[in-house]
VMD Tcl script that draws the C-alpha trace (Angstrom):
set ca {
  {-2.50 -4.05 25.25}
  {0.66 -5.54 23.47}
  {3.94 -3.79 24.12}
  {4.00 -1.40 21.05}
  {7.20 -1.79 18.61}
  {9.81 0.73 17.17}
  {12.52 0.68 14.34}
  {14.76 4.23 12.73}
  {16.89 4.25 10.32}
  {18.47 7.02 8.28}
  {17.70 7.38 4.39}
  {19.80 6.78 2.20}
  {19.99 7.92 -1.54}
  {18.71 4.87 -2.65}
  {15.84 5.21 -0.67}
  {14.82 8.64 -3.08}
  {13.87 10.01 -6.28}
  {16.23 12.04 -8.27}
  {15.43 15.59 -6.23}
  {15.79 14.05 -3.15}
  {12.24 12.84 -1.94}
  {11.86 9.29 -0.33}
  {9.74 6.87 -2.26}
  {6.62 6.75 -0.89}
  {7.12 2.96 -1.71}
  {10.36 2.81 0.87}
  {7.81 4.39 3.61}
  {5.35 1.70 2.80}
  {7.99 -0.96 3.06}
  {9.15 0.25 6.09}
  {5.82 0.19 7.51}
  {4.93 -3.60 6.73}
  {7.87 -4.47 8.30}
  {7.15 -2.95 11.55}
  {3.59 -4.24 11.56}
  {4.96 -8.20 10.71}
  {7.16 -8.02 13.79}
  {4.82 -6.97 16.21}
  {1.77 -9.25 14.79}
  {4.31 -12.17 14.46}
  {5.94 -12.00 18.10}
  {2.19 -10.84 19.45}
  {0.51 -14.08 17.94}
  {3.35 -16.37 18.92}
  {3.07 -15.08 22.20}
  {0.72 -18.41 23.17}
  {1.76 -22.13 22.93}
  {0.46 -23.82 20.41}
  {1.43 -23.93 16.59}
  {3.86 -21.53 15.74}
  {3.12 -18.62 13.09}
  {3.72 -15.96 10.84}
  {2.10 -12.93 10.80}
  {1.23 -12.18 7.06}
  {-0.13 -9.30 5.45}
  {-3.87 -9.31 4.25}
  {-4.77 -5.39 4.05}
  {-3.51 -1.66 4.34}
  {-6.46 0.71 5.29}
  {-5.83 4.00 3.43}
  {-2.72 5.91 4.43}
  {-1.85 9.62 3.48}
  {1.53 11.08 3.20}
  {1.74 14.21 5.21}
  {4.73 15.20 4.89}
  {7.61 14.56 2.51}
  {10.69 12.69 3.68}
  {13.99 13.58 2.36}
  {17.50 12.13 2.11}
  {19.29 12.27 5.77}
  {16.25 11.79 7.68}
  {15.72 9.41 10.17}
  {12.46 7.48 9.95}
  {11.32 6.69 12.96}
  {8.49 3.77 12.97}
  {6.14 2.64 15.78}
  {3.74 0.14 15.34}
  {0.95 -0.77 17.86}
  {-2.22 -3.78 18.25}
  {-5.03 -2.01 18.64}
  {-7.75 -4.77 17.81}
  {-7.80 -8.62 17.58}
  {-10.43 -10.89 16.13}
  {-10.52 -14.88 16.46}
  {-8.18 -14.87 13.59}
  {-6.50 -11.39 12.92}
  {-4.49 -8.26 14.21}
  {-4.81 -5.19 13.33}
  {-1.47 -3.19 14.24}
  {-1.32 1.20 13.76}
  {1.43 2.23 12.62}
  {3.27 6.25 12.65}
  {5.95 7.21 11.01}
  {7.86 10.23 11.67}
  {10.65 11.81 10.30}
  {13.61 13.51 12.18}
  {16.25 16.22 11.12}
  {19.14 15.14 12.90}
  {20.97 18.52 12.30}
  {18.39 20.45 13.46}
  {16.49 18.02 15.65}
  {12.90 19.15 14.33}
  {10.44 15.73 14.19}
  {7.24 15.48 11.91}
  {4.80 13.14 11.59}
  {4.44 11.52 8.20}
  {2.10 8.65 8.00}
  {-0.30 7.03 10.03}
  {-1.26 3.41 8.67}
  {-3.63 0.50 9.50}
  {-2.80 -2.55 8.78}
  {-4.42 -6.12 8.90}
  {-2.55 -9.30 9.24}
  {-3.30 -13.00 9.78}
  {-1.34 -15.80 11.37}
  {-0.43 -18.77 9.46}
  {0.70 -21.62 10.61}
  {4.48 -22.97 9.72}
  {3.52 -26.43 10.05}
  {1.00 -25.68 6.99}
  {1.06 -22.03 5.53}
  {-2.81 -22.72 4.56}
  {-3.91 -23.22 7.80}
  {-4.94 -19.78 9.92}
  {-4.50 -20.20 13.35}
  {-6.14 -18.43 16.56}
  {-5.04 -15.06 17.50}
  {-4.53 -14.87 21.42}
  {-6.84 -11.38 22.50}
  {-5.60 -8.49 23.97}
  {-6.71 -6.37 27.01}
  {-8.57 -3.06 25.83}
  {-8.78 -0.54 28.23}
  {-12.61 0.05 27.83}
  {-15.69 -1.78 26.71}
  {-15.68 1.34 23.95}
  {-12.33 0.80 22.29}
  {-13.19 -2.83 21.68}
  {-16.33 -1.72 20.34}
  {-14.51 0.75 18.11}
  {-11.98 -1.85 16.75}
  {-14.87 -4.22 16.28}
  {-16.41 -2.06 13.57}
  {-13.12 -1.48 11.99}
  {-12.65 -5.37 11.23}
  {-16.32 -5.69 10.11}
  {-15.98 -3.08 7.81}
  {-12.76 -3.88 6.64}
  {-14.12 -7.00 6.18}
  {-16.57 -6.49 4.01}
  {-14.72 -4.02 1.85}
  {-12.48 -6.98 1.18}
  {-15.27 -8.89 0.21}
  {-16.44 -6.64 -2.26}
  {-13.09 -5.64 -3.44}
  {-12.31 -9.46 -4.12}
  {-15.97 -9.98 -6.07}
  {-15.08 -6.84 -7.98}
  {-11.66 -7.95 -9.07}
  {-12.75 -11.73 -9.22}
  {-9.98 -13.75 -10.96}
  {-10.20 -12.26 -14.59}
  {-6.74 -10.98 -15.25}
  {-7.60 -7.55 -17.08}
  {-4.59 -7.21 -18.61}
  {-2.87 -3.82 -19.64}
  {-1.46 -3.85 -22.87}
  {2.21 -2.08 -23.22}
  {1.45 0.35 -25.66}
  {3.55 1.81 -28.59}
  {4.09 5.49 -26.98}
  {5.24 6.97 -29.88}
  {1.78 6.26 -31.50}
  {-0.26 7.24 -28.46}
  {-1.32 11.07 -27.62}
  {0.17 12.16 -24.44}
  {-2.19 12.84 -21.14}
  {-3.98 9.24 -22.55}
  {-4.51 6.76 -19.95}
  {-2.30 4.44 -22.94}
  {0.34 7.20 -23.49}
  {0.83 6.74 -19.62}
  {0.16 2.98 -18.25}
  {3.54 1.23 -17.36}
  {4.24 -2.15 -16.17}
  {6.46 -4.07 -14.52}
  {7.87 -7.64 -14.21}
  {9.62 -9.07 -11.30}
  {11.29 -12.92 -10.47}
  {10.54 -13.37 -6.67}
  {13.86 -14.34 -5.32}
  {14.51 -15.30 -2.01}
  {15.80 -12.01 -1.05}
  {11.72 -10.71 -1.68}
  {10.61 -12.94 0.91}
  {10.50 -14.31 4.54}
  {12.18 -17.37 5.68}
  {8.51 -19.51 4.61}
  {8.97 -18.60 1.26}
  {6.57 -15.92 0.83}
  {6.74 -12.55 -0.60}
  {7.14 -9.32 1.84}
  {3.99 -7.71 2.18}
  {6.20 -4.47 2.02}
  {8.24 -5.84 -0.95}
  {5.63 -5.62 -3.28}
  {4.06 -2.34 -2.06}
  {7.43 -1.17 -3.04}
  {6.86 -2.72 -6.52}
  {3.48 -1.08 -6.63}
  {4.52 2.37 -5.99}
  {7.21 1.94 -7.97}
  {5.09 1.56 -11.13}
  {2.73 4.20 -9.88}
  {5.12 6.62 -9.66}
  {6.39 5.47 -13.63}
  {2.93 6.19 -14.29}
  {1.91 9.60 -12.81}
  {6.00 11.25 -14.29}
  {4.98 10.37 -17.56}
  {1.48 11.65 -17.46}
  {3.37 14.99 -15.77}
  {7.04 15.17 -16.73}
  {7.28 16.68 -13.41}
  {9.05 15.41 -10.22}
  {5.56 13.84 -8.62}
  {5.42 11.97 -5.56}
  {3.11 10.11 -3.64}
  {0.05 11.38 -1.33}
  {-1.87 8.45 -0.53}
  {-2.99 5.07 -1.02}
  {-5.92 3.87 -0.84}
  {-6.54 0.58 0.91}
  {-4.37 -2.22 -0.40}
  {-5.59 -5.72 -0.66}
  {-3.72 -8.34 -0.56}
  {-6.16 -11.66 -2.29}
  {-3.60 -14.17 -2.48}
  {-0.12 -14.97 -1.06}
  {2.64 -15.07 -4.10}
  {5.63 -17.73 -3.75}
  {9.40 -17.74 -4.10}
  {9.97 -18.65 -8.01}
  {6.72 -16.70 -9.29}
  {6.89 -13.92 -11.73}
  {4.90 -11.20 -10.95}
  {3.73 -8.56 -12.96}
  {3.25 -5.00 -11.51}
  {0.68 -2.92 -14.11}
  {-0.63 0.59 -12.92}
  {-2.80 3.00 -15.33}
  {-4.33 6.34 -14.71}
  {-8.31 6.24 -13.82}
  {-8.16 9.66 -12.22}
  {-7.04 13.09 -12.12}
  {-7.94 16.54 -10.47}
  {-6.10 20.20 -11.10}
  {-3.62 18.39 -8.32}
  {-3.47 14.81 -7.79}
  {-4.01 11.84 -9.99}
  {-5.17 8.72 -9.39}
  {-3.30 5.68 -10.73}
  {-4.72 2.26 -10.51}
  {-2.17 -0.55 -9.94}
  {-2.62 -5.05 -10.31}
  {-0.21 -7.37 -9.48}
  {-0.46 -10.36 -11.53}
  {1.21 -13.76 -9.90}
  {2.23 -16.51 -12.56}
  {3.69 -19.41 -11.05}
  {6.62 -20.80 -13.23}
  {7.01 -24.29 -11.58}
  {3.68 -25.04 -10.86}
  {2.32 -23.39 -14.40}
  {-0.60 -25.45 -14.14}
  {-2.34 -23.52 -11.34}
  {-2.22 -20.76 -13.88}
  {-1.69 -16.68 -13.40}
  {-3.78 -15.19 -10.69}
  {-4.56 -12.10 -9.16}
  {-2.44 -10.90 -5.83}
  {-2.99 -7.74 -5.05}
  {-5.00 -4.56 -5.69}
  {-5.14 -0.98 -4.58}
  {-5.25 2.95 -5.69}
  {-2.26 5.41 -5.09}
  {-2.55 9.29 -5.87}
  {0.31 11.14 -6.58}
  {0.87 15.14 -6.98}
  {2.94 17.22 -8.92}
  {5.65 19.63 -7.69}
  {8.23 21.93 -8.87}
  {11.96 22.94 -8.14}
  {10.81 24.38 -4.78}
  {8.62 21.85 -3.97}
  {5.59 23.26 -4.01}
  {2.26 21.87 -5.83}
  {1.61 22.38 -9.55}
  {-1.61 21.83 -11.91}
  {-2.27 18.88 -12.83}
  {-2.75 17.76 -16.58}
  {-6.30 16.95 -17.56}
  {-6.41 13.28 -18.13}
  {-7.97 12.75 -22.36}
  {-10.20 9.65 -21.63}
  {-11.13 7.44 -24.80}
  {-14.38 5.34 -24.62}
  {-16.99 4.45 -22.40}
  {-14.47 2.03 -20.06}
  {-12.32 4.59 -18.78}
  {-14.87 7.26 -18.72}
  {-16.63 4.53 -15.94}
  {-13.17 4.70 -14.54}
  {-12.91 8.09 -14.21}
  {-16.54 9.02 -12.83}
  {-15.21 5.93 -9.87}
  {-12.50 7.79 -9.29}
  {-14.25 11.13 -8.82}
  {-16.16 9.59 -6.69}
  {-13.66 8.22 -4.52}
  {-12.11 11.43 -4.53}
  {-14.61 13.63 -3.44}
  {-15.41 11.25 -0.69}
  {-12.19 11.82 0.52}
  {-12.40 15.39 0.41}
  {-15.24 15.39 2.38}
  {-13.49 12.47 5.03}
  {-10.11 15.03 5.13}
  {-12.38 17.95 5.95}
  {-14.77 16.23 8.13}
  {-11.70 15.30 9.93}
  {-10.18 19.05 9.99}
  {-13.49 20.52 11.36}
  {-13.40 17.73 14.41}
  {-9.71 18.53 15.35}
  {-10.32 22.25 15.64}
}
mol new
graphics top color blue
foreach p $ca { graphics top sphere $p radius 0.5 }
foreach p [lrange $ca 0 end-1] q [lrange $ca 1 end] { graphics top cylinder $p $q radius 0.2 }
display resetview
């Protein structure tokens, strides 16, 4: 098994929302970045061509605590499975009161990453293998990259390269708890300070970006302070380059008495080389809750759903929802 890989740091005010909670975003962030340096020095760890370890999915990852200002994050990230041409690296996260010394954990990730070459950035080279410490945990990681696998498959047919644009709307004109009154976007230059020394965005930079607009999305559906609880997995289709504007769009699909789910695109469009056209980058599903002065949960406003589109959007989301239930509980009942 590879050495597994830590980084802290303490968070800052930037780092929150206006009451104090970090950005669920800033967590995410944090994460990727752990997980790049462990896949990059793990697959470079063999002669041959060397690599960079970039970002292809994020398995679904709850918040399970909040994370406040003064904090230290504390980030470990682990390889727990290779294929011929992947790594999949687990990541925890806990946070640490440094007055009082208490530590909780807040996240527990999965990511997937693939090496690409730096003599040609389209070329994915061989991951060297890693020692498991039974026949059993091999077989375990083996049916986490075929199913991941195939989810990305189906994700990617799904999506397919039809850019299903959101349309800013007037929000005067619009009825509040709409899924128009609420959808938000975003539009970002990629600047050199967004990606790694190839010239590619952060994996973490634009989860950022997403759960940015996410969170846009869920305050003015609430008016509340809101902050995230999960996110489903994140798929990243296509790699987006230094020079490309992006544009971050996220609309409500979902919502329960407490959490709402808000659907977010990234949309590359490639300003020098306009001729390959816009495509789609990345996809994935964050739910946020509500939460008052003290903190603590509060109802969450019925989402109004006009026409048959987003009413298909919403029964999805139920779906996804309940099966999530059921995963948490099924989950609760095995650790008792």
């Amino acid at each position: 098994m590879a050495s597994p890989f830590e980084l802290s740091r303490i968070m800052r005010p930037d780092d929150a929302n206006i009451v104090g909670n970090v950005h669920g975003g800033t967590i995410l962030k944090m994460i990727e970045e752990a997980g790049c340096i462990i896949g990059t020095r793990h697959c470079n760890s063999q002669t041959g061509d060397r690599c960079v370890a970039a970002l292809a999915r994020v398995e679904r990852t709850d918040f399970l605590h909040p994370m406040f200002i003064g904090e230290v994050a504390h980030v470990s990230a682990e390889i727990t499975y290779t294929s011929k041409n992947s790594v999949e690296v687990q990541v925890n996260v806990l946070s640490e009161n440094i007055v009082t010394g208490a530590k909780k954990l807040t996240n527990k990730a999965t990511l997937w990453y693939v090496p690409l070459s730096l003599q040609n950035v389209a070329k994915i080279i061989e991951v060297p293998p890693i020692e498991y410490s039974s026949p059993e945990q091999e077989e375990a990681g083996k049916k986490r990259y075929e199913a991941q696998k195939l989810e990305r498959i189906e994700t990617k047919e799904r999506n397919g390269e039809i850019i299903m644009s959101i349309s800013l709307p007037d929000r005067q004109t619009k009825e509040p708890y709409t899924v128009a009154f609420s959808q938000s976007s975003l539009i970002h230059l990629v600047g050199p300070s967004d990606c790694t020394l190839y010239g590619f965005v952060h994996g973490g930079v634009t989860m950022k970006l997403m759960d940015e607009v996410a969170g846009i999305v869920a305050a003015r559906h609430c008016k509340t302070n809101i902050v995230t609880a999960s996110v489903d997995a994140i798929n990243f289709h296509r790699k987006i380059k230094k020079g490309c504007v992006i544009t971050v769009s996220g609309r409500m699909t979902f919502t329960s008495n407490k959490s709402m789910e808000i659907e977010v695109f990234v949309d590359a469009d490639p300003l020098v080389e306009a001729e390959k056209g816009k495509y789609r980058a990345v996809t994935a599903f964050f739910t946020y809750i509500s939460l008052d002065k003290e903190n603590k949960p509060l109802p969450v406003p019925p989402l109004k759903l006009e026409g048959e589109e987003e009413q298909k959007r919403f029964e999805e989301g139920k779906a996804r929802y309940l099966q999530n239930k059921a995963k948490r509980l099924t989950d609760k009942e095995r650790q008792q």
